[in-house]
N, C-alpha and C positions, 0 to 999 in steps of 0.2 A: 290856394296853391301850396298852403303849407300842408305837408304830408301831415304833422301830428295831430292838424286839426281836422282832415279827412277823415283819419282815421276814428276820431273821438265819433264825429259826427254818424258816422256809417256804423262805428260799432265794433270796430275791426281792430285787431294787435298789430305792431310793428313789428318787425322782423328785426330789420339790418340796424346795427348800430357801427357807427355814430350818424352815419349818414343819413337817416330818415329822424332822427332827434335833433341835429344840428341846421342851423341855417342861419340868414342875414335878418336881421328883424328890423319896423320901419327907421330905428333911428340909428342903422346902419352900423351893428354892432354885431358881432358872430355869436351866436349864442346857445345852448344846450338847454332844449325844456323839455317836462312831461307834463302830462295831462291827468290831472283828479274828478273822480264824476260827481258831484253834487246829489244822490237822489232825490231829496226833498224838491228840489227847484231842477230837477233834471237837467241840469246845467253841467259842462265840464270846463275847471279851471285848469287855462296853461299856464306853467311854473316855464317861467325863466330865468337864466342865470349867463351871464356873457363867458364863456369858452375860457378864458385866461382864470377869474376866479374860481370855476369847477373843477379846471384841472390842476390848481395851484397847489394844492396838496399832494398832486400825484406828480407833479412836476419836483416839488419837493424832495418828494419819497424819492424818483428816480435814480439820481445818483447815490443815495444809500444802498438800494436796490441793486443799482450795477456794483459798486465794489462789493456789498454783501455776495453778489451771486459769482465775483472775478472772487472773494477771497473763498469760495464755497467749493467752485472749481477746481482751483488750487491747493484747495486741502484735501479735497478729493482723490486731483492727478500724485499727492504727495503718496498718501494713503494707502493707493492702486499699487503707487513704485515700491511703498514699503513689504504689501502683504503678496504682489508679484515676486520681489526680492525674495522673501521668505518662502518662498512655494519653490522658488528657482532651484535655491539652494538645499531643501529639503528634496526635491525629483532629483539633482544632481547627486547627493550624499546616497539616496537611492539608487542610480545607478551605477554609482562609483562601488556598492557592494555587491551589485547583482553582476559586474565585472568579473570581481574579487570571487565571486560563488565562480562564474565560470573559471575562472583560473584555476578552482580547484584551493584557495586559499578559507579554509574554513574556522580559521582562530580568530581572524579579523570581524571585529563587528558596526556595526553602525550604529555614531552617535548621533540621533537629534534632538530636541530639547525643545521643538516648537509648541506643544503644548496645545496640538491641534491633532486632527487625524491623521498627520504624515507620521508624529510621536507614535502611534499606536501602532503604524504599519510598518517604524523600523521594530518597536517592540517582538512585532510579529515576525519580522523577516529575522531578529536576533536569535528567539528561540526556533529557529525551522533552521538557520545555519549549526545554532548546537546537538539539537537532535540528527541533522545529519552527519555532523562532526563524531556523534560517541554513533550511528550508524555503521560510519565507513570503519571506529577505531574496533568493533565487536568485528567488522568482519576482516579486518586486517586480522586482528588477534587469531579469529577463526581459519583466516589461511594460514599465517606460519602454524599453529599446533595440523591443520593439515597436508604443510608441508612436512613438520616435523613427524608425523604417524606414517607417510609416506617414506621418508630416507628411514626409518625403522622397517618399514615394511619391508625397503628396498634390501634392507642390511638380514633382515632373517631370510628374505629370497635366496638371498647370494650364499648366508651360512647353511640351509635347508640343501642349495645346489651343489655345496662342498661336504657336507656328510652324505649326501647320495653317490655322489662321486666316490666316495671315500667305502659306504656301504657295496658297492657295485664292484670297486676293488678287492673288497673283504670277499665278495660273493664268489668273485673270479678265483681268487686264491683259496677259498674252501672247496671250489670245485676243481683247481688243480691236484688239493690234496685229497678228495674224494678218491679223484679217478686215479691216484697214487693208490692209496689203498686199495682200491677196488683192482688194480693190476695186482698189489702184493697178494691179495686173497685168493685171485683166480690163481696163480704161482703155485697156494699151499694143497696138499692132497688131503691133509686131513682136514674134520668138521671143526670148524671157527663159530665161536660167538660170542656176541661184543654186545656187553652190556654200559649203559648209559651210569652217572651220577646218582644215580636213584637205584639202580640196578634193575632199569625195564630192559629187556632184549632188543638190541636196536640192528642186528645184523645176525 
């Protein structure tokens, strides 16, 4: 009836432990055996041992076991809180400058010191704020000198529109005094001729 010895007998492996190794044997003692096969005398010897001294080492062990695996836990949950912490404050410190980017604030930079690859990614987000920073100062620089070519441009507009002005004036008044002349000549009966600075004949 005992399963270890059916099975020695037939040939067969046991599966389930404890419960096909363990049982009550005749002098009413719990006990834990296995089975060794003899070849020479094709015999199989069952080893038994009563349940209290088998497990007594393990019974032993267990409460080392449990506080080993409550202090294993524990330094674990410590461990998680510390390098969470540090992850926290490194994503925060990160967003606290990708704020700052939106703001338009680009002197400020971000310090982290974790010494891990958040380190690297402020490293990286440091110099992408300085390149955009000497970015926007070229072209700030490049708008005032193109506002400054414009209020010149603005200013020879305005002096090009006041010597036209001025030219147009001039133009009006030589042809007031044209047509002065040009009446005193019709006036004269004799032949007139008007010679220029050079003395070409200009009338």
């Amino acid at each position: 009836s005992r399963k270890i010895v059916s099975a020695s007998i037939l040939n067969q492996q046991l599966k389930n432990w404890p419960s096909d190794y363990e049982y009550v044997n005749e002098e009413n003692v719990r006990v834990v055996s296995q089975a060794s096969k003899i070849d020479r005398a094709n015999w199989y010897v069952i080893f038994e041992q009563s349940t209290d001294e088998a497990y007594s080492f393990m019974n032993f062990l267990l409460p080392f076991f449990s506080i080993s695996l409550l202090l294993s836990i524990s330094a674990i949950v410590v461990i998680s809180y510390l390098l969470s912490r540090d992850i926290l404050i490194s994503i925060k410190k990160l967003k606290q400058g990708a704020q700052r980017l939106e703001a338009e604030d680009l002197k400020s930079k971000i310090d982290l010191n974790s010494g891990d690859e958040f380190e690297e990614l402020g490293h990286t987000f440091n110099s992408m704020v300085t390149k955009l920073d000497r970015s926007f100062t070229q072209l700030e620089e490049q708008r005032q000198r193109a506002n400054k070519t414009a209020e010149l441009l603005l200013r020879r507009d305005s002096d090009l529109r006041i010597i036209n002005e001025e030219l147009q004036v001039e133009k009006e008044h030589i042809k007031v005094e044209k047509d002065k002349f040009m009446v005193a000549l019709s006036g004269i009966t004799d032949a007139v001729i008007a010679l220029d600075l050079h003395y070409r004949i200009v009338t």
